[in-house]
TORKOL-4160 file (C-alpha; in steps of 0.2 Angstrom, whole numbers, padded with zeros to 4 digits, m for minus):
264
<pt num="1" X="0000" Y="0000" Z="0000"/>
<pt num="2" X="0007" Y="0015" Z="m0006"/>
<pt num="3" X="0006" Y="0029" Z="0010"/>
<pt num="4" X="m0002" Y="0043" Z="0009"/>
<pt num="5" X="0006" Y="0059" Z="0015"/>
<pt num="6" X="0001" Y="0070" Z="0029"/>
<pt num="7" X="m0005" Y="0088" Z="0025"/>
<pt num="8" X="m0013" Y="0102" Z="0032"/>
<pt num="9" X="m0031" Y="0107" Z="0023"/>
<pt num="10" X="m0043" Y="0121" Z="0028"/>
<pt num="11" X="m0059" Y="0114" Z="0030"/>
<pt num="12" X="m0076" Y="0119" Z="0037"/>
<pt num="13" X="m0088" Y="0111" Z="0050"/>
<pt num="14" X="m0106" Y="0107" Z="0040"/>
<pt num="15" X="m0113" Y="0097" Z="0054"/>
<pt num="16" X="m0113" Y="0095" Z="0072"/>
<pt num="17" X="m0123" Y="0077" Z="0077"/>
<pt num="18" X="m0125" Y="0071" Z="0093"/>
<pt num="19" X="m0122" Y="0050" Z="0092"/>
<pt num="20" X="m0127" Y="0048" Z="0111"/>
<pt num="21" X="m0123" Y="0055" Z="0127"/>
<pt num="22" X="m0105" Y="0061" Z="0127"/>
<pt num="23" X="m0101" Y="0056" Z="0109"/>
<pt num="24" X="m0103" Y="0067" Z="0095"/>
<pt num="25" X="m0099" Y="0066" Z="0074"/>
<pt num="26" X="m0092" Y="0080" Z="0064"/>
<pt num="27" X="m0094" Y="0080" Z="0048"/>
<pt num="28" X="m0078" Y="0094" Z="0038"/>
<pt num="29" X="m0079" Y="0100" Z="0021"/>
<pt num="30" X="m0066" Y="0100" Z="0009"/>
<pt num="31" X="m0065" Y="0110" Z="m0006"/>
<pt num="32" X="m0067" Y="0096" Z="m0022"/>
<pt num="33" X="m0058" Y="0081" Z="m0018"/>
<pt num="34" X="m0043" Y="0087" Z="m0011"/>
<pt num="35" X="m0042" Y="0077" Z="0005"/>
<pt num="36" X="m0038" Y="0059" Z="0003"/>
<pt num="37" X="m0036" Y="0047" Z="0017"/>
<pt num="38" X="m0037" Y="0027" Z="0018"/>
<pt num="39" X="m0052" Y="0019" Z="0027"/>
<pt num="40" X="m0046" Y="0018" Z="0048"/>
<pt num="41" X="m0037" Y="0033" Z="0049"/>
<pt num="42" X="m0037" Y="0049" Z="0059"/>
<pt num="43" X="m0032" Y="0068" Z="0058"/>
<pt num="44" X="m0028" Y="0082" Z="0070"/>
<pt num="45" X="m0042" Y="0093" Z="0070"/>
<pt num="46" X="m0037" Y="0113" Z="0075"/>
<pt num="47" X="m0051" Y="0122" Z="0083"/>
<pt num="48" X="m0055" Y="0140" Z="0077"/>
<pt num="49" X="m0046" Y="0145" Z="0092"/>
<pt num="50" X="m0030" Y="0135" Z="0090"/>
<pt num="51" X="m0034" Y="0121" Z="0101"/>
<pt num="52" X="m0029" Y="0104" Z="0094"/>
<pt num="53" X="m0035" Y="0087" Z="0095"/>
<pt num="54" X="m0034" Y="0070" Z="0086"/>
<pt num="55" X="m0050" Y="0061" Z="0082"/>
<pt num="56" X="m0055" Y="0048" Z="0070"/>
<pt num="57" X="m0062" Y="0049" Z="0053"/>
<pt num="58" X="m0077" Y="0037" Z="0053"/>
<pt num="59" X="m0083" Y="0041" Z="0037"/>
<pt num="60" X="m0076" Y="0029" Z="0018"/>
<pt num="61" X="m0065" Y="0037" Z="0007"/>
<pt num="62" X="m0078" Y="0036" Z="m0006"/>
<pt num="63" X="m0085" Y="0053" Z="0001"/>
<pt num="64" X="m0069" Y="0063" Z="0002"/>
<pt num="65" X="m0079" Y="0080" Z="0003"/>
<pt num="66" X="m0087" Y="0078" Z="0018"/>
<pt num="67" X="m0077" Y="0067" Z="0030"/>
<pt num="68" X="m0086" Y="0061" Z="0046"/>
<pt num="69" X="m0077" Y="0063" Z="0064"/>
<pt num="70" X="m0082" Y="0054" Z="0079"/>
<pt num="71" X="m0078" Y="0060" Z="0095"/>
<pt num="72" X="m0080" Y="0057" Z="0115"/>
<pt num="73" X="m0080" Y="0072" Z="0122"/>
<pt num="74" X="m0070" Y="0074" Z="0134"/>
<pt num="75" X="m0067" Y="0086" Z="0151"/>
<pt num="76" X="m0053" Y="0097" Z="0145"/>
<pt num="77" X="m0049" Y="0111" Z="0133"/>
<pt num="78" X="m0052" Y="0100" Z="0118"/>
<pt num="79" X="m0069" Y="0096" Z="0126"/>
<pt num="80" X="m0074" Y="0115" Z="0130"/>
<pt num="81" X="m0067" Y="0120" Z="0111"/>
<pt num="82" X="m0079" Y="0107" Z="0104"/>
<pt num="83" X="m0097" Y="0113" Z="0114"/>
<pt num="84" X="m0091" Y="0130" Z="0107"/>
<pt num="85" X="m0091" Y="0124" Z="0090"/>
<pt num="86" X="m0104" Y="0127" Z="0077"/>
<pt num="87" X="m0107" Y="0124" Z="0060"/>
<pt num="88" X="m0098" Y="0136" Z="0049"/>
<pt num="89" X="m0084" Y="0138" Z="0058"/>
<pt num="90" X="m0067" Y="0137" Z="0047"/>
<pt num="91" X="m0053" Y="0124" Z="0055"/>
<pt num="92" X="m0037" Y="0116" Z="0050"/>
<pt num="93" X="m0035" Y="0097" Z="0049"/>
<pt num="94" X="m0020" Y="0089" Z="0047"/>
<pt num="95" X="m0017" Y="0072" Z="0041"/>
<pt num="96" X="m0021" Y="0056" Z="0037"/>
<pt num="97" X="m0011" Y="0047" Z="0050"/>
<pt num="98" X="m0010" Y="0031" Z="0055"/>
<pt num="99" X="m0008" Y="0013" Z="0050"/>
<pt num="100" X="m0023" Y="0006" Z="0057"/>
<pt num="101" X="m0029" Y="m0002" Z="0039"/>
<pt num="102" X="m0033" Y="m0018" Z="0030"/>
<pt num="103" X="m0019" Y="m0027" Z="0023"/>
<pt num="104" X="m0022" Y="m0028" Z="0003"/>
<pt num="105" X="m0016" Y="m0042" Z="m0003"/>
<pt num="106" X="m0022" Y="m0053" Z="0010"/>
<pt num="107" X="m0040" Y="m0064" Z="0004"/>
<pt num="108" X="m0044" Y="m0071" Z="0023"/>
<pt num="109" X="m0059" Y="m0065" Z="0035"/>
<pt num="110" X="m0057" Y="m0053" Z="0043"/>
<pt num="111" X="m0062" Y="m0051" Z="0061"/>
<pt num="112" X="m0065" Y="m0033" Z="0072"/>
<pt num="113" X="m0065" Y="m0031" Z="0089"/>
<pt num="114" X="m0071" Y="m0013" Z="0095"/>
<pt num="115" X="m0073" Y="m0007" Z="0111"/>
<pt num="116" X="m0085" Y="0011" Z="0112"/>
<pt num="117" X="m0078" Y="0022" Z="0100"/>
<pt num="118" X="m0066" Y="0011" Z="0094"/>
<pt num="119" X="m0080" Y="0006" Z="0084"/>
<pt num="120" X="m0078" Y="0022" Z="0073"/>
<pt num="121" X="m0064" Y="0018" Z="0060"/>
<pt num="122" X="m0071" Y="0000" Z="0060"/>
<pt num="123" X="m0085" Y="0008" Z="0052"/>
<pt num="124" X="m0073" Y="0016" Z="0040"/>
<pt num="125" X="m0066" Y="0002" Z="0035"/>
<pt num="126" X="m0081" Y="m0010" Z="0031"/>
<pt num="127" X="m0093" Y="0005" Z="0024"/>
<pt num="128" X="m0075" Y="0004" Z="0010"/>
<pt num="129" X="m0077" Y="m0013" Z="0010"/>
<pt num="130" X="m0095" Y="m0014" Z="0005"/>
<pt num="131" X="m0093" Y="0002" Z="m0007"/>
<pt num="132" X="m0077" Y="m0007" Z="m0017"/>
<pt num="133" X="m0085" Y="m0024" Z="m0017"/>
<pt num="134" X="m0072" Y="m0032" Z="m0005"/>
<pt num="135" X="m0075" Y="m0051" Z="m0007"/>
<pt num="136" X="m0068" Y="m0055" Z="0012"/>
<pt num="137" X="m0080" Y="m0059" Z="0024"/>
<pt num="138" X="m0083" Y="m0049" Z="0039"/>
<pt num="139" X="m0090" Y="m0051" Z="0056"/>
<pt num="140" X="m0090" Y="m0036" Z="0068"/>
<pt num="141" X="m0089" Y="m0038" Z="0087"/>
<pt num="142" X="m0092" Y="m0023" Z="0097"/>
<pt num="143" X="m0094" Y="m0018" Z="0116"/>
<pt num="144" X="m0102" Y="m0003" Z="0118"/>
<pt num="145" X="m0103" Y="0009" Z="0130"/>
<pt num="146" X="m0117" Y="0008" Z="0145"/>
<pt num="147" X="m0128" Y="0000" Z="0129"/>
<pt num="148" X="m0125" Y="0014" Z="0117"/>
<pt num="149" X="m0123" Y="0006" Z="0102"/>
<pt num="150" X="m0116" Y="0019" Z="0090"/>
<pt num="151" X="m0119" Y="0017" Z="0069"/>
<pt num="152" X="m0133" Y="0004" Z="0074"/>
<pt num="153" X="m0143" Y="0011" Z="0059"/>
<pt num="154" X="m0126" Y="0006" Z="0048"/>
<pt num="155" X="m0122" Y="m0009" Z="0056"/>
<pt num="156" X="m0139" Y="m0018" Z="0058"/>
<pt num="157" X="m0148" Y="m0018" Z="0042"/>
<pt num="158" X="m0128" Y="m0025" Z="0034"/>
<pt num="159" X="m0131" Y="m0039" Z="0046"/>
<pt num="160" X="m0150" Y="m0042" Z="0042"/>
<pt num="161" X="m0145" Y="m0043" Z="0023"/>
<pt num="162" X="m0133" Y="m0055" Z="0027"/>
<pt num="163" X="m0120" Y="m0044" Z="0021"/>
<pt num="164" X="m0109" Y="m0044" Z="0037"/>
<pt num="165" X="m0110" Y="m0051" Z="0055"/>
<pt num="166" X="m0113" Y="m0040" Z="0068"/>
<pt num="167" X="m0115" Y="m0041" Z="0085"/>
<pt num="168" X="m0115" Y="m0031" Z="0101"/>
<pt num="169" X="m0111" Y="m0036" Z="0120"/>
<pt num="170" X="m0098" Y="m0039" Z="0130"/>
<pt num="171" X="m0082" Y="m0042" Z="0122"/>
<pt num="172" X="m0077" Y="m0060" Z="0129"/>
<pt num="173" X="m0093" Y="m0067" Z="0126"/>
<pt num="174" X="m0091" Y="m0061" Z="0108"/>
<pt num="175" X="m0077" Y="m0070" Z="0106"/>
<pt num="176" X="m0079" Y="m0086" Z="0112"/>
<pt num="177" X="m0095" Y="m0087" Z="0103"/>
<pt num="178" X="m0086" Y="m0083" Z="0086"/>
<pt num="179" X="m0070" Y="m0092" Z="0090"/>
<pt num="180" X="m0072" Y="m0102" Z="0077"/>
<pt num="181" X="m0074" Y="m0088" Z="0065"/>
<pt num="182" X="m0058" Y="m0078" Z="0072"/>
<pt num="183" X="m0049" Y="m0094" Z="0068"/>
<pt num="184" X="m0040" Y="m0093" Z="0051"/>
<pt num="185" X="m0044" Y="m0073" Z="0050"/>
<pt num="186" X="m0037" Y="m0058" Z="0050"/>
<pt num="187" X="m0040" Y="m0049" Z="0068"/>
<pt num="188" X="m0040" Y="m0030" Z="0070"/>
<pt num="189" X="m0045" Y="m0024" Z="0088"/>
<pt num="190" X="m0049" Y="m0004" Z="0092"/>
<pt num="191" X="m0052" Y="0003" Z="0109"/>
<pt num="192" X="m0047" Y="0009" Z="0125"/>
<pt num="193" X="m0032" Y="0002" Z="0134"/>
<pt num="194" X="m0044" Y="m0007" Z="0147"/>
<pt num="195" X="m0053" Y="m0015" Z="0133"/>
<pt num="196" X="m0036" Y="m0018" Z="0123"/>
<pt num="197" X="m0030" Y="m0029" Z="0138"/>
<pt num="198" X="m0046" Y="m0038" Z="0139"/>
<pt num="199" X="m0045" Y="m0044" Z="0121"/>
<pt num="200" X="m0027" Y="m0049" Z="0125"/>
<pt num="201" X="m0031" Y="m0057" Z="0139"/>
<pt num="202" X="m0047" Y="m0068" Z="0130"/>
<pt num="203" X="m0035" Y="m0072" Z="0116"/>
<pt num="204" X="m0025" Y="m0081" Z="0125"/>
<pt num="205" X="m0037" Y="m0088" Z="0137"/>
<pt num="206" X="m0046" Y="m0095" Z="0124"/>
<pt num="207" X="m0031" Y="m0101" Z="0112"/>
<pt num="208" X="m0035" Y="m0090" Z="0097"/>
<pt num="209" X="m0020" Y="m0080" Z="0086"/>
<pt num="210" X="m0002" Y="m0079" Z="0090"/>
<pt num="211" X="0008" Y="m0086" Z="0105"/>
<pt num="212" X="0010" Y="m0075" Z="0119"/>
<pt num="213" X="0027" Y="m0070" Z="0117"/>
<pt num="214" X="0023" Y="m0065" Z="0099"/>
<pt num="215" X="0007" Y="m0056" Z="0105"/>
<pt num="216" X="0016" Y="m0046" Z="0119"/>
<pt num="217" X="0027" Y="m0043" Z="0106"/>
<pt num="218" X="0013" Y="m0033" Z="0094"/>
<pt num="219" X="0007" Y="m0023" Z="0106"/>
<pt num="220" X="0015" Y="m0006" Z="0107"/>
<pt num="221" X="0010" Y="0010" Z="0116"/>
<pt num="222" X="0010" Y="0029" Z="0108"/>
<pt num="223" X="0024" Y="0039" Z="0114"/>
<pt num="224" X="0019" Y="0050" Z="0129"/>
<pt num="225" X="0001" Y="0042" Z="0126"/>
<pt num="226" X="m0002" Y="0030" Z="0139"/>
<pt num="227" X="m0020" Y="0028" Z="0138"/>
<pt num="228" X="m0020" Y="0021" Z="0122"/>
<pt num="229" X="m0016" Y="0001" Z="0117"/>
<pt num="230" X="m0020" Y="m0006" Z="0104"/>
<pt num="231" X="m0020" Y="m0021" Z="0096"/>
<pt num="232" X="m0019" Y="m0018" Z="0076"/>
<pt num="233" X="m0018" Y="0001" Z="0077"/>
<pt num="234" X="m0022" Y="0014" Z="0086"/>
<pt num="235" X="m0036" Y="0024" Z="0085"/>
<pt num="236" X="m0035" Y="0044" Z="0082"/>
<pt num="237" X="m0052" Y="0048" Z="0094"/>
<pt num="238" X="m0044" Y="0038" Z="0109"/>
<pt num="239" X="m0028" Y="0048" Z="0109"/>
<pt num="240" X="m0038" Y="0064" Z="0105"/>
<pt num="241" X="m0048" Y="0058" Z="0121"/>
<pt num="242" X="m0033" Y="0054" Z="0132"/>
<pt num="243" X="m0025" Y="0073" Z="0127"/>
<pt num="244" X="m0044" Y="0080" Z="0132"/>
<pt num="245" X="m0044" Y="0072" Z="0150"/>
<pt num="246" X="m0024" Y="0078" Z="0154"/>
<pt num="247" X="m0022" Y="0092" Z="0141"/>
<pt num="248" X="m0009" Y="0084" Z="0132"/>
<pt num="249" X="0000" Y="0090" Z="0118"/>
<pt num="250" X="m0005" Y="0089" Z="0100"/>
<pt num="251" X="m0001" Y="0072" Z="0091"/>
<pt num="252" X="0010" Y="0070" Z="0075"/>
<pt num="253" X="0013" Y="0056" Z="0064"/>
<pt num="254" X="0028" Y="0050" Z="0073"/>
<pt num="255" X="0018" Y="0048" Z="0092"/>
<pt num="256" X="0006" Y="0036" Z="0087"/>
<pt num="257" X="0014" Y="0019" Z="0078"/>
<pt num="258" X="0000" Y="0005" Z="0073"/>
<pt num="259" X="0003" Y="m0014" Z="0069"/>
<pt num="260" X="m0009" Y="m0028" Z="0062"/>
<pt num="261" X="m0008" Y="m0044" Z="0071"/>
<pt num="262" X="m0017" Y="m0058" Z="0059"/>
<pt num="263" X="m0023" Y="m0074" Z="0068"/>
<pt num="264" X="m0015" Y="m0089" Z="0061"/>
């Protein structure tokens, strides 16, 4: 996969939506198609008033003038910059970074794991599936958070139409009720650290994916970020979250590194 460099773009906010409590999407203009940016990346997003944040692009490439962001909003000054935002409002977004994407030259299932709004460049990912005709099979697992299921109304008619598996509780049960899926297919987890470790912790438990020593092996931490792990990636929104709660400074492309771990 050829890697897309990271630029800085003006952009304009069209649309403030609230997901559920805490959790909201923007959605950023671009002029033509001038943005570009592979399915499970993120950007830092400048507020009018210089306040920076990371947050992940939730939307497919297949609509590169309006690119969806979903957020948690946090307690700091990243938080109190986004309940001042309205629609209109001109901003800067630099990017795309990270390396959370699917491998392309690899034809096995592919499993998700995705914890709250790890669930965001999951969505990415299979809404570029499904637009691109992507013959892989897919099966989503998600724990959300305190039953808030975000995207159900992308999610749940793609399941009833057979078109993926989806399913929503908590994240161990997920797993050993698909273990026979995850076997054999390519796995890609997204969430918070807690979550992360949780996965990690199932997978070995239940004997699925790599040894542990190759495991521990793949799971790498941001620079300076040490509430995001994550195992295949790491998610723009969590590290924008993290930076909200401890006003932490603004991310490059060098603080956040991303791996893939495939299930054998």
């Amino acid at each position: 996969m050829v890697r897309i460099p990271a630029m800085a773009y003006d952009a304009t906010v069209t649309e403030i939506e609230e997901l559920v409590p805490s959790v909201v999407q923007l959605t950023v203009a671009f002029a033509g198609d001038s943005f570009i940016f592979e399915p499970g990346q993120w950007v830092n997003f400048r507020f009018p008033e210089g306040v920076s944040r990371a947050y992940t692009i939730a939307s497919s490439p297949e609509r590169p003038q309006a690119v969806q962001l979903c957020i948690r909003v946090g307690a700091g000054r990243g938080g109190e910059a986004l309940k001042r935002l309205r629609p209109g409002a001109e901003v800067s977004v630099e990017g795309p970074f990270g390396s959370f994407v699917l491998p392309d030259d690899d034809s096995r299932p592919v499993v998700f794991l995705a914890g709250d709004t790890g669930i965001a460049p999951v969505r990415s990912i299979v809404l570029h599936m499904l637009a691109t005709s992507d013959p892989r099979a897919v099966t989503v697992l998600y724990e959300p958070d305190q039953r808030h299921i975000l995207y159900a109304a992308d999610f749940d008619p793609l399941a009833r139409a057979g078109q993926i598996v989806h399913e929503s509780g908590r994240i161990e049960t997920l797993m050993l009720r698909n273990r026979r899926s995850m076997t054999g297919a390519t796995l890609m987890a997204a969430g918070f650290e807690p979550f992360l470790d949780r996965v990690s912790a199932a997978l070995r438990e239940h004997e699925v994916g790599p040894a542990l020593g190759a495991l521990d092996a793949q799971l790498r931490r941001g620079d300076g970020l040490d509430g995001v792990l994550q195992l295949g990636g790491l998610v723009g929104d969590l590290a924008g979250l993290h930076a909200e709660g401890d006003e932490g400074p603004d991310l490059g492309p060098e603080a956040l590194d991303s791996v893939m771990e495939e299930l054998e």
